[in-house]
C-alpha positions in Angstrom: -15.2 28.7 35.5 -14.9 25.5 33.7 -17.8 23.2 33.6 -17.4 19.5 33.6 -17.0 17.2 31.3 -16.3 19.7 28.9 -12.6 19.5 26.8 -10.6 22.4 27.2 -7.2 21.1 25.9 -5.6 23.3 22.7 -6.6 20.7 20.1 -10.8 21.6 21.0 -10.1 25.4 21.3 -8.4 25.2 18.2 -11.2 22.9 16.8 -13.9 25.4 18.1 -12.4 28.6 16.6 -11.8 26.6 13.1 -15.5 25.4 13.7 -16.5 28.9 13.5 -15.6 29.6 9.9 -17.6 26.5 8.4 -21.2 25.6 8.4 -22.4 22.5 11.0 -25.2 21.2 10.5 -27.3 18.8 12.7 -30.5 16.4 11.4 -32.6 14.3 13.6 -33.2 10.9 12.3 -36.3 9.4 12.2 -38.2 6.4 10.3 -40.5 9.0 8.4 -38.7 12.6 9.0 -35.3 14.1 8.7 -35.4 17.4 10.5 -32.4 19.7 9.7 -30.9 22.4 11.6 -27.9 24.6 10.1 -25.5 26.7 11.7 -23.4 29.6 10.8 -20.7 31.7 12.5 -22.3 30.1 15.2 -25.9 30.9 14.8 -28.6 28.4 14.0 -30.9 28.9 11.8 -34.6 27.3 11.7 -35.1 23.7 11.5 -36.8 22.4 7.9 -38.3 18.7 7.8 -37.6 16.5 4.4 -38.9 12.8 4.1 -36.3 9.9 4.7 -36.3 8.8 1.6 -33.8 8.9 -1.7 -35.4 11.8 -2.8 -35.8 13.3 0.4 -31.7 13.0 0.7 -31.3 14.4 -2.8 -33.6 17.6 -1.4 -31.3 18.0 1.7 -28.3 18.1 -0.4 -29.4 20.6 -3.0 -30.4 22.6 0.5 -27.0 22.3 2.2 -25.1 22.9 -1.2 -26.8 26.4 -1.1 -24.4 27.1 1.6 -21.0 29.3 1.3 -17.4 27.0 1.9 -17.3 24.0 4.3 -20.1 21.6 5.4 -20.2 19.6 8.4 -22.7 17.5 9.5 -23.3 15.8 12.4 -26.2 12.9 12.9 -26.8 9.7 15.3 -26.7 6.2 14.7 -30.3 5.3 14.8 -30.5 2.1 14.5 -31.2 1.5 10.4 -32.6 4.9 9.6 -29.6 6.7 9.2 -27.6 4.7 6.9 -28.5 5.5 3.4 -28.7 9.5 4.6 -25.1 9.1 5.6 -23.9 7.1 2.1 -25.8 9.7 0.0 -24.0 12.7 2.4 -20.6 11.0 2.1 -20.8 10.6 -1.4 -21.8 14.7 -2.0 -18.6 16.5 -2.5 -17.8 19.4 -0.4 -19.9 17.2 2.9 -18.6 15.6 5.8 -20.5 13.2 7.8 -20.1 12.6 11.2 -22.3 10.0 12.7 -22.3 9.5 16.8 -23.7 7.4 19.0 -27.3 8.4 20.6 -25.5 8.7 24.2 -22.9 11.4 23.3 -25.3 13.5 21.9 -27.8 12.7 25.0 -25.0 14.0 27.6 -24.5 17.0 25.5 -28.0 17.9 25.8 -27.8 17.7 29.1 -24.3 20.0 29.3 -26.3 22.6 27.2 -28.7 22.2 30.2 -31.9 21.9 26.9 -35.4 21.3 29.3 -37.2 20.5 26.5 -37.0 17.7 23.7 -38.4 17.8 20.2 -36.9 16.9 16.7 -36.2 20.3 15.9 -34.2 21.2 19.3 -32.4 17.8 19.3 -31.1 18.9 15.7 -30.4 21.5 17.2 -28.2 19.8 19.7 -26.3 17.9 16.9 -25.9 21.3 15.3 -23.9 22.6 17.9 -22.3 19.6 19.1 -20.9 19.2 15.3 -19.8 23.2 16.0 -17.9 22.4 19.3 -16.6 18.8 19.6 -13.7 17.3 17.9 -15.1 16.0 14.1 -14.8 12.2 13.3 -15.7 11.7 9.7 -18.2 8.5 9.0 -15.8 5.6 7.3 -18.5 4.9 4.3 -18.2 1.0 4.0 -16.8 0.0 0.8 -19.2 0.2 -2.2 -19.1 -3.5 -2.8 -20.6 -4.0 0.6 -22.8 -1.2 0.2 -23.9 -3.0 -3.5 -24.4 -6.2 -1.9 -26.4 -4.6 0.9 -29.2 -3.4 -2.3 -29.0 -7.4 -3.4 -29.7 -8.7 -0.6 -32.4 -6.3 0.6 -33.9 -7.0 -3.3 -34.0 -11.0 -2.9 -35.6 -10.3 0.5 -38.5 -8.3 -1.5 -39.2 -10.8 -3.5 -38.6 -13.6 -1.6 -41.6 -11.7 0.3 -43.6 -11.3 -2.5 -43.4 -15.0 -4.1 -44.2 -16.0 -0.6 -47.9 -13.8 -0.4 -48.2 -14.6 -4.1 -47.9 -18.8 -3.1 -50.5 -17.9 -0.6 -52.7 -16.1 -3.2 -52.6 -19.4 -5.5 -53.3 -21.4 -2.4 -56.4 -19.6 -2.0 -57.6 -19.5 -5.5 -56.7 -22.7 -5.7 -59.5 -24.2 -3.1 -62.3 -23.1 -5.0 -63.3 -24.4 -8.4 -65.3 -21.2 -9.2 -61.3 -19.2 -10.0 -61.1 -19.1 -13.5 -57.9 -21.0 -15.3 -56.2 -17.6 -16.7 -56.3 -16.3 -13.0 -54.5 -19.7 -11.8 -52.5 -19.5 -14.7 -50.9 -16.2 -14.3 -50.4 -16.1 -10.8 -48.4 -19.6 -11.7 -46.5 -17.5 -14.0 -45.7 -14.5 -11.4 -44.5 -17.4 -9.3 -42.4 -18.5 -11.5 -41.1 -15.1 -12.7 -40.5 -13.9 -9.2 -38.3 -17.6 -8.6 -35.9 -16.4 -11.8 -35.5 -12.8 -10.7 -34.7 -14.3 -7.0 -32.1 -16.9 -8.7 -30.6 -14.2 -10.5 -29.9 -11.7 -7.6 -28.3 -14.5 -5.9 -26.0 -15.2 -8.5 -25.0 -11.8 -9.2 -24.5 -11.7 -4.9 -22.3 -14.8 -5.4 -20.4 -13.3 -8.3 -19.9 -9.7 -6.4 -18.5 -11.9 -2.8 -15.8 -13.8 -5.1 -14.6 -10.9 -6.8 -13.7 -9.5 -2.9 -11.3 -12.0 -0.5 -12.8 -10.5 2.8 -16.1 -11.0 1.4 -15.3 -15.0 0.0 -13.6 -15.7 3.2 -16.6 -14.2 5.3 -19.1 -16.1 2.8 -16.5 -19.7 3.4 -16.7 -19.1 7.6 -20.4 -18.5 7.7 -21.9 -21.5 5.8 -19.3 -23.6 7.7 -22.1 -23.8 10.4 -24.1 -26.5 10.2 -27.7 -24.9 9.2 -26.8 -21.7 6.9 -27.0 -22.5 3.3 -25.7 -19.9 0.7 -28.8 -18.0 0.4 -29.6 -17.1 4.3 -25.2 -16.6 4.1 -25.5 -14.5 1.5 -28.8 -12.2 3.5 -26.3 -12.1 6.5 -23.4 -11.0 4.8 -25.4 -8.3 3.0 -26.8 -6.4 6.1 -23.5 -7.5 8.7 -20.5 -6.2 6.4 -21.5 -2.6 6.0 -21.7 -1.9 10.1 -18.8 -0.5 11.8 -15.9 -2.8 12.2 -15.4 -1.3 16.1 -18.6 -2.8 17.1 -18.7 -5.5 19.7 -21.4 -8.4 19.6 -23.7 -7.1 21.9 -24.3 -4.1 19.6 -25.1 -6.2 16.7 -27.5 -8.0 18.6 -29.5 -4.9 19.5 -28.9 -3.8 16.2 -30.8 -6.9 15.0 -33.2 -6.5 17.6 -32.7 -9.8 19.4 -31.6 -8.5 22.5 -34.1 -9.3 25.8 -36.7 -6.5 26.9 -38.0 -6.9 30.4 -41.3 -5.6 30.9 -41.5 -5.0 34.5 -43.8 -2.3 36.2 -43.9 -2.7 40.3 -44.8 -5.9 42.1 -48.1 -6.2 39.7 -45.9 -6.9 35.9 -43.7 -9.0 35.6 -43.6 -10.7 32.4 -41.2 -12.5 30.5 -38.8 -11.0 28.9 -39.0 -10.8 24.9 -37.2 -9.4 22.3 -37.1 -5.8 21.1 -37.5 -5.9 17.4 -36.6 -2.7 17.5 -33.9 -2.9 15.3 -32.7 -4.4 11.6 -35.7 -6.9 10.3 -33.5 -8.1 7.5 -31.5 -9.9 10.0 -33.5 -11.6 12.2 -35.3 -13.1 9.2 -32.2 -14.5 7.6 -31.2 -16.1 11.3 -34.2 -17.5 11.7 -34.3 -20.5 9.5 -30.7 -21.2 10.4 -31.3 -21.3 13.8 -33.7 -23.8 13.5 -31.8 -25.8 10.8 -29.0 -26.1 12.9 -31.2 -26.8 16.4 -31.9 -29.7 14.7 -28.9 -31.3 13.0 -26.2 -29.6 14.8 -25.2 -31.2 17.9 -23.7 -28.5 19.8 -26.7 -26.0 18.6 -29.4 -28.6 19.6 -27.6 -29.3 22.9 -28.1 -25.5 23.7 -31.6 -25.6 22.5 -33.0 -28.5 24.3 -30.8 -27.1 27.2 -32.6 -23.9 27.6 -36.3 -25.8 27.2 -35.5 -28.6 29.3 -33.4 -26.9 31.9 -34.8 -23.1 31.7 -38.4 -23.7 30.9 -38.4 -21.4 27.8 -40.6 -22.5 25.2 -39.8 -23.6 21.8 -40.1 -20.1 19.9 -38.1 -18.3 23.0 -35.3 -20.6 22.8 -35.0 -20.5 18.9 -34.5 -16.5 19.9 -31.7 -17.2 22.0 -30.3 -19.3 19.5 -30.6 -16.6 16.7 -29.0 -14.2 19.4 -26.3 -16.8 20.6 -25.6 -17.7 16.8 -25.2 -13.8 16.0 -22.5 -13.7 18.5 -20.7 -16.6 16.9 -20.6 -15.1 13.8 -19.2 -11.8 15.1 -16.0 -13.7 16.7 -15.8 -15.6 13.5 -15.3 -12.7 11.6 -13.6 -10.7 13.5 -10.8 -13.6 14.7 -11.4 -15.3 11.1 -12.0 -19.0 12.4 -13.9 -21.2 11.9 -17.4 -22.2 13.9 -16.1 -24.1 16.8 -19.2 -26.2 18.1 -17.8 -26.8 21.9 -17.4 -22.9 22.7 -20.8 -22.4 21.3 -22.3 -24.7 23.8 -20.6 -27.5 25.9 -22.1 -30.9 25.6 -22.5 -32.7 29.3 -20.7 -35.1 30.1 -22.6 -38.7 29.6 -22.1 -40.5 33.1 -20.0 -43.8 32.1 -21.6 -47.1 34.0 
């Protein structure tokens, strides 16, 4: 009997019965916990729980490299929790990575007919679904991307920490009671924190000029009216090391800028917000942009006054669907490499002559 939606050309039995002579192995992302599962000949062996962090990575690759001839391993694309596991297990020779997309591996829980769901039996899951389905190997993103990704995230750290550390001197500086070495030094941390922020940036320029696709992405960005080089150069870092076969609505929940509706009955019904429940890093360098450009660019502040005066949103929501609407832009800019045409990012009406 065959049951459906299960593959039963030549090319999956053949995959299956090589499958058996290699280890698959299946980890459950989380923000905190990486729960592994491995598999051999077919049998799955108890799950063990490592931190997700570097060190945490380094533990499950000494663990895996324990293990006799081929390594596969299979894990899902949770949002931006599973990317520096994947780099570190794409980098480890003698591992392949496979990463899906949370849906596969839902249906295939479903196909194994699972009744219950915790981390361990959703590694589990991967485990086998690494074992039984057709392997596509993670394409790494090329190490300059992945080296500009570290930059940017850096200059956001600090940029973070001058900002609380401004606040601290603002503070300290309302009272006359602070004494002058504490005003003094926290002056000096300012300033400190300004060069080390100056000189990420320029090492960021340097890296994106020694790289066409990277210039070129750089040159198409700050054409829009509202992105300086800095927030450019926080996009480019976190936007150039997703995968090229993702469509502009999946960077938007990747950014978590897409809508959630909160509705529960007749009684809730509230306005829908947005997630946030995805990459921080790029809803922070959108936001001054967005409302840069909602100012002094004509199409952008069309769309903005639009969707106040028009839709009744208030200011902060339609900055949001700026950011979201902008995000969009950028992905056809990149992916068509053209330039930011103001007219198909909002239409200007048409003044009524007379």
């Amino acid at each position: 009997m065959k049951c459906q939606g299960w593959e039963t050309s030549d090319h999956h039995n053949k995959h299956y019965l090589e499958g058996k002579n290699m280890n698959s192995v299946g980890i459950d992302v989380s923000q905190r916990e990486l729960v592994v599962v491995v598999s051999v000949k077919s049998k799955t062996r108890p799950a063990k729980t490592f931190e997700n962090t570097a060190s945490g990575h380094q533990a499950i690759i000494q663990h895996l490299a324990k293990l006799k001839g081929e390594t596969r391993i299979c894990l899902e694309a949770t949002g931006v929790y599973h990317f520096d596991l994947a780099v570190a297990l794409s980098r480890t020779e003698g591992l392949e990575v496979m990463v899906i997309n949370p849906k596969a591996s839902h249906n295939f829980a479903k196909v194994l007919m699972k009744r219950s769901k915790t981390d361990a039996i959703d590694a589990e899951t991967l485990a086998i679904y690494c074992e039984r389905m057709p392997f596509e190997a993670w394409q790494r993103p090329a190490d300059e991307n992945i080296a500009l990704r570290a930059m940017g995230r850096r200059i956001a750290a600090l940029t973070k920490l001058k900002t609380q550390t401004k606040n601290q001197l603002h503070a300290l500086s309302a009272t006359q009671d602070t004494p002058d070495i504490v005003l003094n030094q926290t002056e000096e941390l300012i300033e400190v924190l300004e060069k080390q922020i100056k000189a990420h940036r320029d090492s960021a320029l340097a890296l994106i000029r020694q790289h066409d696709l990277l210039a070129r992405a750089l040159a198409l960005i700050i054409g829009i009216k509202g992105i300086a080089e800095a927030s450019a150069i926080q996009l480019l870092a976190e936007l150039m090391v997703l995968p090229h076969d993702m469509n502009a609505k999946q960077w938007v929940a990747y950014a978590g800028l897409d809508p959630r509706h909160n509705e529960s009955g007749t009684s809730i019904a509230k306005k829908p917000r947005i997630s946030k429940a995805g990459n921080k890093y790029i809803r922070h360098a959108l936001y001054m942009p967005a409302l840069v450009a909602s100012c002094h660019e004509p199409h952008i502040k069309g769309y903005y006054r639009h969707l106040i005066e028009n839709n009744g949103l208030k200011k902060l929501q339609a900055l949001c669907a700026v950011m979201r609407k902008l995000l969009h832009a950028i992905h056809g800019m990149l992916k068509a490499d053209t330039e930011f045409d103001g007219s198909r990012f909002y239409k200007l009406p048409v003044k009524a002559s007379g």
